[in-house]
DRENPA-3360 file (N, C-alpha, C; in nm, 2 decimals, always signed):
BEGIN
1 = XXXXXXXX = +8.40/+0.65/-4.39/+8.51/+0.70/-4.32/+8.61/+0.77/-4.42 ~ +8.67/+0.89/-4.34/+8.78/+0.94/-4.47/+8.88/+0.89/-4.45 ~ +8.92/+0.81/-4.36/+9.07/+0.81/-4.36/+9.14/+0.63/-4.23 ~ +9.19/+0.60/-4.29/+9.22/+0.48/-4.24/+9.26/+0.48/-4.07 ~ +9.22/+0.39/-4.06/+9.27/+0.40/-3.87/+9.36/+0.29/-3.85 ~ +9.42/+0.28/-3.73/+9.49/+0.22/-3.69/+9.42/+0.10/-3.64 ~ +9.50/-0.07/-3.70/+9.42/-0.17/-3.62/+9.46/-0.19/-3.42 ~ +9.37/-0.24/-3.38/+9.43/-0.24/-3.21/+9.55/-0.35/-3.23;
9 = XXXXXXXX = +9.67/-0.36/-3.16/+9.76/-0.43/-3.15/+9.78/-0.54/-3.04 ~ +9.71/-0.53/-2.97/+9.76/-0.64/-2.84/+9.71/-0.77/-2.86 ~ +9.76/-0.84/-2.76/+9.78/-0.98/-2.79/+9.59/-1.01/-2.83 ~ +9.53/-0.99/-2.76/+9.37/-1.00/-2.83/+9.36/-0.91/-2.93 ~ +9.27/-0.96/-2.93/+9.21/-0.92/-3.14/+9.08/-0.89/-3.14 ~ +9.01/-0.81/-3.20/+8.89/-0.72/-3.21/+8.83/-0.76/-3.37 ~ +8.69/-0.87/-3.36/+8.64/-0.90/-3.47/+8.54/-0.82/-3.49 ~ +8.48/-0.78/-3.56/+8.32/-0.72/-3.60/+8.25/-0.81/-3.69;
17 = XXXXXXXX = +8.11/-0.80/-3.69/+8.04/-0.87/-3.77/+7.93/-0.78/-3.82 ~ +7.92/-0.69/-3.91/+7.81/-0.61/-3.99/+7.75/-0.68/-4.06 ~ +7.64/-0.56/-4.05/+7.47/-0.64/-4.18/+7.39/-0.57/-4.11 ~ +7.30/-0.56/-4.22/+7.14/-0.50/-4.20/+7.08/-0.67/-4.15 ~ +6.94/-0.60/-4.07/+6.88/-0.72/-4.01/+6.86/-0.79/-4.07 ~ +6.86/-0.91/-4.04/+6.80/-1.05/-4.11/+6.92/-1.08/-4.18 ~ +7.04/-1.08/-4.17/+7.14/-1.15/-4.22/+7.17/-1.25/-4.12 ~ +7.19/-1.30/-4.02/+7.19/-1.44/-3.94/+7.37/-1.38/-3.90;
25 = XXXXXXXX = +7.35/-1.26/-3.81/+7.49/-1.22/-3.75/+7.50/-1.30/-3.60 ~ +7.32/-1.33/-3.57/+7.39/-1.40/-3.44/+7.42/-1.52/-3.45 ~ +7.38/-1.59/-3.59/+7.42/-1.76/-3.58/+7.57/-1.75/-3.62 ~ +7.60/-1.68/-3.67/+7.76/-1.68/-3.75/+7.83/-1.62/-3.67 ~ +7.76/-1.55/-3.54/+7.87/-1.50/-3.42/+7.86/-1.64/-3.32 ~ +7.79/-1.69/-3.28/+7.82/-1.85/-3.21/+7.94/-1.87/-3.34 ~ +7.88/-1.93/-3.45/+7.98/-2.00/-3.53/+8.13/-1.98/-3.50 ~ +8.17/-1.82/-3.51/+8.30/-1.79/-3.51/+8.34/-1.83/-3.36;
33 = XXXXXXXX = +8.27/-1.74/-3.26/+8.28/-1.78/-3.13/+8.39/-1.92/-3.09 ~ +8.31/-2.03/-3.14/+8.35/-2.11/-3.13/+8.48/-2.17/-3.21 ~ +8.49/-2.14/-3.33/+8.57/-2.10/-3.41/+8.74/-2.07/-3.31 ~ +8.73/-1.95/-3.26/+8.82/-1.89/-3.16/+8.86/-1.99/-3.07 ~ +8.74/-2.04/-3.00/+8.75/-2.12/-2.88/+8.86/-2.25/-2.93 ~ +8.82/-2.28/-3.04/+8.89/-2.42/-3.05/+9.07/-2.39/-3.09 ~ +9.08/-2.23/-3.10/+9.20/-2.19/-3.11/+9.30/-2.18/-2.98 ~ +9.21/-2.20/-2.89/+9.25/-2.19/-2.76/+9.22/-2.05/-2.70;
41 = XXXXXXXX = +9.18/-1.95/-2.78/+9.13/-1.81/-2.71/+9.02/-1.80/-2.65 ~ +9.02/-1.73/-2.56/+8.94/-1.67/-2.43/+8.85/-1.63/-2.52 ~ +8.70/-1.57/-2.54/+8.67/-1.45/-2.64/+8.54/-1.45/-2.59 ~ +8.53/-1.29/-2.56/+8.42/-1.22/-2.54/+8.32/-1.17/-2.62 ~ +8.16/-1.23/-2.60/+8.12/-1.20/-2.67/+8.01/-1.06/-2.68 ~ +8.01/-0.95/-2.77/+7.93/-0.85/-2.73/+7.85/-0.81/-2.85 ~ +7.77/-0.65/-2.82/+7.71/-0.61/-2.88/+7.70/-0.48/-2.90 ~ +7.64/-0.42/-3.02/+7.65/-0.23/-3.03/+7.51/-0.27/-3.10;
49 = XXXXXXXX = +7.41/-0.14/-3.03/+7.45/-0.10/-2.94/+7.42/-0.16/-2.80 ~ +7.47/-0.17/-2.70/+7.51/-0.23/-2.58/+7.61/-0.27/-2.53 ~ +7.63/-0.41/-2.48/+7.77/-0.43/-2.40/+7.80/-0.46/-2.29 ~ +7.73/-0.36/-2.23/+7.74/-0.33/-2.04/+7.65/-0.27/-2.04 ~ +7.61/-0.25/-1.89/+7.51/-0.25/-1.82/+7.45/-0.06/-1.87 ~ +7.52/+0.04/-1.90/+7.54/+0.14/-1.90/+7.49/+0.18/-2.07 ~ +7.60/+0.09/-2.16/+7.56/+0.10/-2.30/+7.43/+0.00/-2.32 ~ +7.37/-0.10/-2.23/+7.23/-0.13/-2.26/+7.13/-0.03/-2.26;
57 = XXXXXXXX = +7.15/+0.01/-2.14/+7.06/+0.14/-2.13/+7.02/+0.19/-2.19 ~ +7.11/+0.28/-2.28/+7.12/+0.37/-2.40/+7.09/+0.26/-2.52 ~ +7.12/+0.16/-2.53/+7.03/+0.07/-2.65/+6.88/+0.09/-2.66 ~ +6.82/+0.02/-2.50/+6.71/+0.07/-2.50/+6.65/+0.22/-2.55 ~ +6.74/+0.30/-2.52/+6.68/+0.44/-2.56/+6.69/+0.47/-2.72 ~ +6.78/+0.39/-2.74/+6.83/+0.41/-2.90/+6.65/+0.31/-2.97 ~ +6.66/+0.24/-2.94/+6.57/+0.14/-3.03/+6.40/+0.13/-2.98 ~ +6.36/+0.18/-2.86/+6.21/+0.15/-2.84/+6.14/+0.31/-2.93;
65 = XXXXXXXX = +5.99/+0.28/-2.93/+5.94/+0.39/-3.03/+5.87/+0.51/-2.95 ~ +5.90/+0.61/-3.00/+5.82/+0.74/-2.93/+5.74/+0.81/-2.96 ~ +5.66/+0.89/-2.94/+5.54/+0.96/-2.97/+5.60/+1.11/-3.07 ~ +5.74/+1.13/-3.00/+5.82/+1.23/-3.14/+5.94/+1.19/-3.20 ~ +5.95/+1.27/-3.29/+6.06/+1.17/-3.38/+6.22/+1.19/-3.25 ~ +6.29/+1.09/-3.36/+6.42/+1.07/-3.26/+6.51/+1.16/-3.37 ~ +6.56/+1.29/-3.38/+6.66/+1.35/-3.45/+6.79/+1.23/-3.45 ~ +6.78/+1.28/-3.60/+6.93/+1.17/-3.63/+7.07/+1.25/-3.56;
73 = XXXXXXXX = +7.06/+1.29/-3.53/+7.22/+1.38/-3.43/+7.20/+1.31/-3.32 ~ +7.06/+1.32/-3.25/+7.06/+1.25/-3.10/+7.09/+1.09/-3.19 ~ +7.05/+1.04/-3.23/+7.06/+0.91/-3.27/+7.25/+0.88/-3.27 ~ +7.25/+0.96/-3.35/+7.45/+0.91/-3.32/+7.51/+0.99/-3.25 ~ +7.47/+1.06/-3.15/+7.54/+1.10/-3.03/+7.52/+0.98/-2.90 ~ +7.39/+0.95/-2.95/+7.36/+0.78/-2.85/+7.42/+0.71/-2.89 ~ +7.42/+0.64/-3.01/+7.54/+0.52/-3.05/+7.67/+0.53/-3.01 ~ +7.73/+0.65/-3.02/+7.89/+0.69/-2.99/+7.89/+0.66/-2.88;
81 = XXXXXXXX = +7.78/+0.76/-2.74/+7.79/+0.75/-2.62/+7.79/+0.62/-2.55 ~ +7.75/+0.50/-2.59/+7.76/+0.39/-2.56/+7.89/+0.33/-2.63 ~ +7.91/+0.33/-2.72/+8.04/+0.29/-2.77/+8.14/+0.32/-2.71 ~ +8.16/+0.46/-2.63/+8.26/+0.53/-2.58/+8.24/+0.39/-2.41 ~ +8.16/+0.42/-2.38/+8.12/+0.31/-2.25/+8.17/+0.17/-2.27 ~ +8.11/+0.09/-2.41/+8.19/-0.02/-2.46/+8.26/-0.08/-2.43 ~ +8.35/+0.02/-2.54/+8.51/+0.06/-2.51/+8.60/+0.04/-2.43 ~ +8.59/+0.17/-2.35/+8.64/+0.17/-2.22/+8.58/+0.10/-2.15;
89 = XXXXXXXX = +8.54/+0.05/-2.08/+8.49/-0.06/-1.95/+8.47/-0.20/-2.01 ~ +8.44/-0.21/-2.13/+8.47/-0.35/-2.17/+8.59/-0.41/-2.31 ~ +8.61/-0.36/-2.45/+8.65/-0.39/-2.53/+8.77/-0.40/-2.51 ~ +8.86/-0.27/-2.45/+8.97/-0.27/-2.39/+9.05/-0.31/-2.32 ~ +8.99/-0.33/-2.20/+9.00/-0.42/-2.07/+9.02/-0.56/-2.14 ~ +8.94/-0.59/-2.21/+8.98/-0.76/-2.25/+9.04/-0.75/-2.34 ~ +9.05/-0.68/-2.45/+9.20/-0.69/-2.51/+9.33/-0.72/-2.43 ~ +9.35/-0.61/-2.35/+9.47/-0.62/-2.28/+9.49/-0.71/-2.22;
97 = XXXXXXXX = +9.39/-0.76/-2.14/+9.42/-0.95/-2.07/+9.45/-1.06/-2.17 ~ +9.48/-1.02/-2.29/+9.48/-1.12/-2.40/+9.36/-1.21/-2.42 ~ +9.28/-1.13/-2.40/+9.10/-1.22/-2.47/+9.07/-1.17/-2.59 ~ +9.01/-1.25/-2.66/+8.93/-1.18/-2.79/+8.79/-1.16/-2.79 ~ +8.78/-1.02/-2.89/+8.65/-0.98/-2.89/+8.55/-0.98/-2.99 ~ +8.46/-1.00/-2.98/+8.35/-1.06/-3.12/+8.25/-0.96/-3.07 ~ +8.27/-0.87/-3.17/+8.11/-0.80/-3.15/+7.99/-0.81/-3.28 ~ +7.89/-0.77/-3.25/+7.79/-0.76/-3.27/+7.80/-0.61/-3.35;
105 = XXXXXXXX = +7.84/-0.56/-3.46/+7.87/-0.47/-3.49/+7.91/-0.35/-3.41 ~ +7.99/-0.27/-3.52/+8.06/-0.15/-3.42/+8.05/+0.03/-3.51 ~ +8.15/+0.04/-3.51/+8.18/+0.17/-3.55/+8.13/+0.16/-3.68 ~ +8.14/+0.07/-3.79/+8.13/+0.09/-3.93/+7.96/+0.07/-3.95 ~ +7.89/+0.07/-3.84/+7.77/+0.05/-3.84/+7.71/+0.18/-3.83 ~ +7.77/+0.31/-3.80/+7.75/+0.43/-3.75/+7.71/+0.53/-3.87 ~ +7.88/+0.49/-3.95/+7.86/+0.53/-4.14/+7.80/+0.49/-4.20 ~ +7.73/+0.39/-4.22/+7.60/+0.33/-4.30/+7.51/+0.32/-4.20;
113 = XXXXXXXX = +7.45/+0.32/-4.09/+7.29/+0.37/-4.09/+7.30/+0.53/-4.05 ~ +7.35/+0.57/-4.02/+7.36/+0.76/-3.95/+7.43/+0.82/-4.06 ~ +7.50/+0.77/-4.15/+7.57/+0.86/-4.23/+7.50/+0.85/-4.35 ~ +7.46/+0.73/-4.39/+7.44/+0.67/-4.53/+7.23/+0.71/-4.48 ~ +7.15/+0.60/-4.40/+7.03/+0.65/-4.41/+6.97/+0.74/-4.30 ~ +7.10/+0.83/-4.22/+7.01/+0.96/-4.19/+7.08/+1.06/-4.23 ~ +7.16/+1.05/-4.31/+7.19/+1.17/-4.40/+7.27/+1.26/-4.34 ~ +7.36/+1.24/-4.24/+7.42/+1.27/-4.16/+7.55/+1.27/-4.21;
121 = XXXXXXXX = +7.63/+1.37/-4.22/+7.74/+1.44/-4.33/+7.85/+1.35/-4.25 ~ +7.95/+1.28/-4.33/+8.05/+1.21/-4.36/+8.15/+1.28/-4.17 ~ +8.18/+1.39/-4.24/+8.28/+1.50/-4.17/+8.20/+1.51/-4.05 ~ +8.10/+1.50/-4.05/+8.02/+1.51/-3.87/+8.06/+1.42/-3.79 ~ +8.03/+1.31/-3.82/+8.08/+1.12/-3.78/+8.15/+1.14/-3.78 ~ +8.28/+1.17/-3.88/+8.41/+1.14/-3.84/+8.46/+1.20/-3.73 ~ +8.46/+1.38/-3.72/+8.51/+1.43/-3.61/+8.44/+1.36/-3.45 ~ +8.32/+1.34/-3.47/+8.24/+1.23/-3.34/+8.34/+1.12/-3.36;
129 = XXXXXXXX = +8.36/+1.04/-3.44/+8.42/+0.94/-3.43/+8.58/+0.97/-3.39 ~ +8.65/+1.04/-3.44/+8.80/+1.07/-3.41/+8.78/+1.09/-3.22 ~ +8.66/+1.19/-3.21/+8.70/+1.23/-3.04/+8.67/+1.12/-3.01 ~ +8.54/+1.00/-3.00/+8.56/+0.92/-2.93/+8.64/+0.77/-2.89 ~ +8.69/+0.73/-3.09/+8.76/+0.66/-3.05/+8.97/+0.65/-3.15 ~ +8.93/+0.79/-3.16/+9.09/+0.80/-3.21/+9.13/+0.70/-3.31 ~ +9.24/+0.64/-3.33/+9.28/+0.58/-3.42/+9.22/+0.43/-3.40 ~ +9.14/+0.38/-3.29/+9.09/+0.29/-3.21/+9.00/+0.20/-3.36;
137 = XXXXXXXX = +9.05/+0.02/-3.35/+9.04/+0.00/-3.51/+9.03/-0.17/-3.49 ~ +8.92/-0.19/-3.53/+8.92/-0.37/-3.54/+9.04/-0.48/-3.63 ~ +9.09/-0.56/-3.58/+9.15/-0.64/-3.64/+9.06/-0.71/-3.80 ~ +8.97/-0.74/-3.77/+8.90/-0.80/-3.91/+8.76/-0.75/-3.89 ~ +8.68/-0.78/-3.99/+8.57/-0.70/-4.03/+8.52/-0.80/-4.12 ~ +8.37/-0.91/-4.09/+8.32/-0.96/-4.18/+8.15/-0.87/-4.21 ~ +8.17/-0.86/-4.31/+7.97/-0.82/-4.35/+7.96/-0.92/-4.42 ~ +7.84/-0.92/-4.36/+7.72/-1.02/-4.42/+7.61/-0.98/-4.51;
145 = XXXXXXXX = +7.65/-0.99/-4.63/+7.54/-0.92/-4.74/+7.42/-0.96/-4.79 ~ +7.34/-0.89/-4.76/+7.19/-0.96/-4.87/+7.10/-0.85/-4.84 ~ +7.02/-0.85/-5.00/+6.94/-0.80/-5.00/+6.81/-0.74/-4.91 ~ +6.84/-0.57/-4.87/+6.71/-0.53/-4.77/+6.56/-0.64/-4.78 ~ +6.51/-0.70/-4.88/+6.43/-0.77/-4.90/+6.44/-0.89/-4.83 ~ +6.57/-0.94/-4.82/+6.57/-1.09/-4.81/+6.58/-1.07/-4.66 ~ +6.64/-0.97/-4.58/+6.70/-0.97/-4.43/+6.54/-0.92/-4.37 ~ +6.43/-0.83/-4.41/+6.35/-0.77/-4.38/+6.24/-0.90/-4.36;
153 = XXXXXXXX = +6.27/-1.00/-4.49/+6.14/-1.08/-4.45/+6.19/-1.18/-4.37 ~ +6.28/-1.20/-4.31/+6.39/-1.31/-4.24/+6.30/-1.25/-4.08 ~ +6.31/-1.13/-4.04/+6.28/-1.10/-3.94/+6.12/-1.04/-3.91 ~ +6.07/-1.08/-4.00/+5.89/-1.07/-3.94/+5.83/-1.13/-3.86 ~ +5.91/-1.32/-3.83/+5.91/-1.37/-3.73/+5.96/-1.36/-3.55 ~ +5.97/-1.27/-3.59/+6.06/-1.21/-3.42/+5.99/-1.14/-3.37 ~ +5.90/-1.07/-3.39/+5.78/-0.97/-3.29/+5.78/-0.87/-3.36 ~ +5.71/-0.82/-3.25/+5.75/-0.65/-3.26/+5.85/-0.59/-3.36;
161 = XXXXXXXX = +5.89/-0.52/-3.43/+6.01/-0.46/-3.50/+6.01/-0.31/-3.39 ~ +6.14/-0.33/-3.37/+6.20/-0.21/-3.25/+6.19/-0.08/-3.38 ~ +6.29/+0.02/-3.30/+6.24/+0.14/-3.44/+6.33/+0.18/-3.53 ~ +6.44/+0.13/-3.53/+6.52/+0.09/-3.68/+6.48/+0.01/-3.76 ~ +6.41/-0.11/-3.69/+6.37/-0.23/-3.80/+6.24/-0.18/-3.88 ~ +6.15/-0.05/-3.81/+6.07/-0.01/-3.88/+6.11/+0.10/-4.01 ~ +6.20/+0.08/-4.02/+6.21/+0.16/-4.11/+6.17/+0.15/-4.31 ~ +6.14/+0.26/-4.38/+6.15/+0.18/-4.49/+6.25/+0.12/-4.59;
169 = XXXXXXXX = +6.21/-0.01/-4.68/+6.33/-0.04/-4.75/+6.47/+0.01/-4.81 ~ +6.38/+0.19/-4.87/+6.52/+0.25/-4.93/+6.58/+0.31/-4.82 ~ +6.59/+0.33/-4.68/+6.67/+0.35/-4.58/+6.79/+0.24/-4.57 ~ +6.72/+0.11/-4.56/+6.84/-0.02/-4.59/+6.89/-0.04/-4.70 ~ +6.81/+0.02/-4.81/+6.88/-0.04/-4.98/+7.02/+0.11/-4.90 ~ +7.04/+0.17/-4.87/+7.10/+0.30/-4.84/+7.23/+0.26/-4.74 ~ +7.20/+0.19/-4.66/+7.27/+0.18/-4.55/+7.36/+0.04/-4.60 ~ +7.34/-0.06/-4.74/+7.33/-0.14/-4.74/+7.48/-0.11/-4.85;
177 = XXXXXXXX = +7.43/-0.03/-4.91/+7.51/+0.06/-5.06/+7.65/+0.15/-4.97 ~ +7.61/+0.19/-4.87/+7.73/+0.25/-4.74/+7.84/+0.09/-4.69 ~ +7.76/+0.00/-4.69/+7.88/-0.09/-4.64/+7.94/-0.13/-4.75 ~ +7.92/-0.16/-4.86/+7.96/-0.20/-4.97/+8.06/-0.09/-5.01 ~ +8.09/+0.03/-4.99/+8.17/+0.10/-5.04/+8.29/+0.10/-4.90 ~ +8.25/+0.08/-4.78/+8.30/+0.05/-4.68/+8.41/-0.04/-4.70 ~ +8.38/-0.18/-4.77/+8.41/-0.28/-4.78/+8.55/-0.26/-4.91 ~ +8.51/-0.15/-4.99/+8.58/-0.14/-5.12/+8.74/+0.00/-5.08;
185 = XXXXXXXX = +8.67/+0.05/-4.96/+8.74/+0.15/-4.92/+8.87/+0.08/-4.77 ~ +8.83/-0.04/-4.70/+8.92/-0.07/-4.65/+8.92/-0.26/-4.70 ~ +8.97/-0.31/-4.78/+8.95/-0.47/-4.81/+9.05/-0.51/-4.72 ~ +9.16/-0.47/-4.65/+9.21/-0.56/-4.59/+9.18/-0.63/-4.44 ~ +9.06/-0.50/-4.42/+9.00/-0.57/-4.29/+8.90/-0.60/-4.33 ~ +8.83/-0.58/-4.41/+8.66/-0.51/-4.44/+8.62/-0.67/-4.54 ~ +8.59/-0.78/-4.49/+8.56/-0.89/-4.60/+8.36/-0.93/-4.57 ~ +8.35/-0.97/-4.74/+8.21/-0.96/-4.76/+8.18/-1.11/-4.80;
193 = XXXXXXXX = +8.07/-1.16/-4.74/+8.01/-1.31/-4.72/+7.87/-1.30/-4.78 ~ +7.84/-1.31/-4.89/+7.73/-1.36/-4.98/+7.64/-1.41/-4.85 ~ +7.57/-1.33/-4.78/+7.46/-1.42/-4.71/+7.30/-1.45/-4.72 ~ +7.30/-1.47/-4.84/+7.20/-1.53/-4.93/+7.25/-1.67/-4.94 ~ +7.32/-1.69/-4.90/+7.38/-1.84/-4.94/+7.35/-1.96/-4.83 ~ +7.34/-2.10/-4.89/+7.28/-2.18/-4.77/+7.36/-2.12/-4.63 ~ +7.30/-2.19/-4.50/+7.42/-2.19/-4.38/+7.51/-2.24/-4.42 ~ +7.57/-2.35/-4.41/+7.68/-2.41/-4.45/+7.78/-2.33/-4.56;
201 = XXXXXXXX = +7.74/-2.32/-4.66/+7.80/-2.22/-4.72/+7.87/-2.05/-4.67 ~ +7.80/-2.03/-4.62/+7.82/-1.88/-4.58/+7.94/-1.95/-4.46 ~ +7.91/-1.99/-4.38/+8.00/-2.06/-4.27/+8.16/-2.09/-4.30 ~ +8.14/-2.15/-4.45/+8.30/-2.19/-4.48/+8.35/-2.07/-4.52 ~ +8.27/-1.97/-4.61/+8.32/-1.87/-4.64/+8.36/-1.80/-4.57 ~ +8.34/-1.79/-4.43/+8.36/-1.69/-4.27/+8.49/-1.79/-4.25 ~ +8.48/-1.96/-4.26/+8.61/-2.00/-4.18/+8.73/-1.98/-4.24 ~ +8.70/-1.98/-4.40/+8.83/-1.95/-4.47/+8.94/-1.81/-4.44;
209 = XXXXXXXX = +8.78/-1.69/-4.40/+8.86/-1.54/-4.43/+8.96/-1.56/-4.31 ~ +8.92/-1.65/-4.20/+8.94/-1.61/-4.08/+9.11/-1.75/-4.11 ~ +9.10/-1.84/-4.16/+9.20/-1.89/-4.18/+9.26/-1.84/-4.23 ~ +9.25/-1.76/-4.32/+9.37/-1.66/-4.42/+9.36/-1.52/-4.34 ~ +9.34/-1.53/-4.23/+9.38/-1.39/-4.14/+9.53/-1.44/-4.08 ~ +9.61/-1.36/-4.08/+9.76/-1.38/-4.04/+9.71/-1.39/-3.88 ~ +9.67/-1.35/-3.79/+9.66/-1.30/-3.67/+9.59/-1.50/-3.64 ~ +9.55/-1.51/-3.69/+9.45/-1.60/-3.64/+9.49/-1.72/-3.64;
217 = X = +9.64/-1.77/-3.78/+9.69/-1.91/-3.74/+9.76/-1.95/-3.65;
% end
């Protein structure tokens, strides 16, 4: 991203959780989940790409495999176009009721796999990104780091690999190298969790960031 955005302001709060596959974003989204809950907040939990019924759709079209390739433009005109659906019909809506929102990655997932390994110029995303979601901006930002190796062999047990997950290594060493400078370009939302590290470990290091978030005590 070139340029900083505005975080959302209302009484709910908009978390993200980034990582290449096989970092354990959904055990550490229960984790937080509940986390919240015991704060007394309402909190919704979602997903990109998906969400609703409209942005599943377009997941499925984003992730099953085809007989021709999928151009990386269609590929992030589909992620946006679901995100735009999101958004509006869900992310927003529950902010304003004062619920919190836990997703399953978002926007910064756009610039490291579409920008970072499909080569997809900075300035293209961004202007996509400015029309669809304007200064529109998560309260916190945890990634989950580990090695394309270690997350790649985490998920051989799950079936099928959809058609991101097929991709090769230096696509993720790529996408992996895009959050890390993500992370160096915004630190006050953007925090990184060693997830090579036991559960337990990685878990306190998520409950501390989130204790030392001003919004959160």
């Amino acid at each position: 991203m070139e340029k900083p955005l505005k975080k959302n302001d209302t009484q709910g709060k908009l978390i993200t959780i980034e990582g290449i596959e096989g970092v354990g974003k959904s055990t550490n989204i229960a984790f937080i989940a509940n986390l919240i809950r015991k704060k007394g907040k309402e909190v919704v939990v979602t997903r990109e790409p998906g969400g609703t019924p409209v942005a599943e759709s377009i997941r499925q079209v984003i992730l099953q495999h085809y007989p021709e390739k999928m151009l990386p433009e269609t590929e992030a005109l589909l992620y946006y176009a679901g995100r735009f659906q999101h958004v509006k019909t869900l992310i927003q809506p529950a902010l304003a009721q004062g619920k919190w929102v836990l997703s399953d990655r978002f926007y910064d997932a756009s610039f490291a796999y579409q920008g970072a390994g499909r080569k997809i110029s900075l300035s293209k995303l961004q202007a996509l990104h400015d029309w669809v979601l304007g200064d529109f901006s998560p309260n916190l930002t945890i990634y989950l780091d580990a090695p394309p190796e270690v997350g790649l062999a985490r998920i051989k047990s799950r079936g099928e690999p959809d058609r991101i997950e097929k991709e090769k290594i230096d696509f993720f060493e790529n996408v992996r190298e895009a959050y890390c400078k993500i992370a160096k370009t915004f630190p006050e939302r953007f925090h990184v969790v060693d997830a090579t590290q036991p559960l337990e470990k990685v878990q306190k290091d998520i409950a501390k960031i989130l204790d030392n978030s001003v919004f959160f005590i």
